[in-house]
Every structure is written in C-alpha cells, then in structure tokens.
C-alpha positions as CSV (number, residue, x, y, z in Angstrom):
1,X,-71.5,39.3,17.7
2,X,-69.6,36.9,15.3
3,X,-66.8,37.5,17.2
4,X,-68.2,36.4,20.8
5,X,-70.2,33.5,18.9
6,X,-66.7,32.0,17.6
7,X,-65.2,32.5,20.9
8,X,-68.0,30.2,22.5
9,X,-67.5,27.8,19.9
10,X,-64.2,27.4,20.6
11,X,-64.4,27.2,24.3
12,X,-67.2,24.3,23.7
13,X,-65.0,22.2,21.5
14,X,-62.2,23.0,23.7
15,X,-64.4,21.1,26.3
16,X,-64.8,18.2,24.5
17,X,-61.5,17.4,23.2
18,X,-60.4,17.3,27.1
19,X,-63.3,14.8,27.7
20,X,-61.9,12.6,24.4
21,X,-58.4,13.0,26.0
22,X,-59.9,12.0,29.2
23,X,-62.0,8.9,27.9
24,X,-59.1,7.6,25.6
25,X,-56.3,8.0,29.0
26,X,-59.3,6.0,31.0
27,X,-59.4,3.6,28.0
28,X,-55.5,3.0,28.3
29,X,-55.7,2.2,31.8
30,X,-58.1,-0.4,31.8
31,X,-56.2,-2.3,29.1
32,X,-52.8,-1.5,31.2
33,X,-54.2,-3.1,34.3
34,X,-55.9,-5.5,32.2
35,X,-52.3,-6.7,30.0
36,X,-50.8,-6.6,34.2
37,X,-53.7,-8.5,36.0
38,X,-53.0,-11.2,32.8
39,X,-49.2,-10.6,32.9
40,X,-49.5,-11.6,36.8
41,X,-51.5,-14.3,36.1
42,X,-49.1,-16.1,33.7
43,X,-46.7,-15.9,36.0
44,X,-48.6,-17.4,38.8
45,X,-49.1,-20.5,36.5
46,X,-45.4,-20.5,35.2
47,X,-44.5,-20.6,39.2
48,X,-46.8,-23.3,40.1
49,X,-46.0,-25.6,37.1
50,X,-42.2,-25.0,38.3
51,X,-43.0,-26.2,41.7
52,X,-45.3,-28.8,41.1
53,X,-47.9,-27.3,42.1
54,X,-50.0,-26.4,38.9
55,X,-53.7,-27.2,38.5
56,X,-53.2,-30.0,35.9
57,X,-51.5,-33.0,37.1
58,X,-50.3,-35.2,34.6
59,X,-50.2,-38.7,36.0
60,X,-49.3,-41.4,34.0
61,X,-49.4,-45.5,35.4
C-alpha cells in the first residue's frame, strides 16, 4: 500500500508543477505583449513628433 500511496503522490504533484509551469508561461506573455503593446506605442509617438504631428504642440509668439 505504501508503494501505490507514493505513486499517487507523485502523480498529484506532477500535476501541479505543470499548472505552475503553465501560470508562470501565461505570466510571461502578458508582460511580453504588454513590453510590445508599450514598445509600439513609443514608437507611434517618436513617429508623430518626427512628422509634426505629435499631440503637444509647442507654439511659441
């Protein structure tokens, strides 16, 4: 019985380092399309300050 006992131990924890692998590869993702979605948006304003067409205008008289 000790023997069958271990094995379902093992099998249990087995099952729950896939779900830490799984939360900590969902984890990544969200801050990889987070760092891209900011990464996109940086170079959005780069482009519009290039063409003059930024948000702030600085006009001087």
């Amino acid at each position: 019985m000790e023997v069958s006992s271990s094995t379902s131990t093992q099998a249990s924890s087995g099952f729950g380092q896939t779900d830490i692998q799984k939360k900590a590869q969902d984890v990544q993702k969200q801050q990889i399309e987070q760092l891209l979605q900011s990464a996109q948006k940086q170079s959005q304003e780069v482009t519009a300050q290039k063409t003059g067409m930024g948000g702030s205008l600085n006009i001087t008289g």
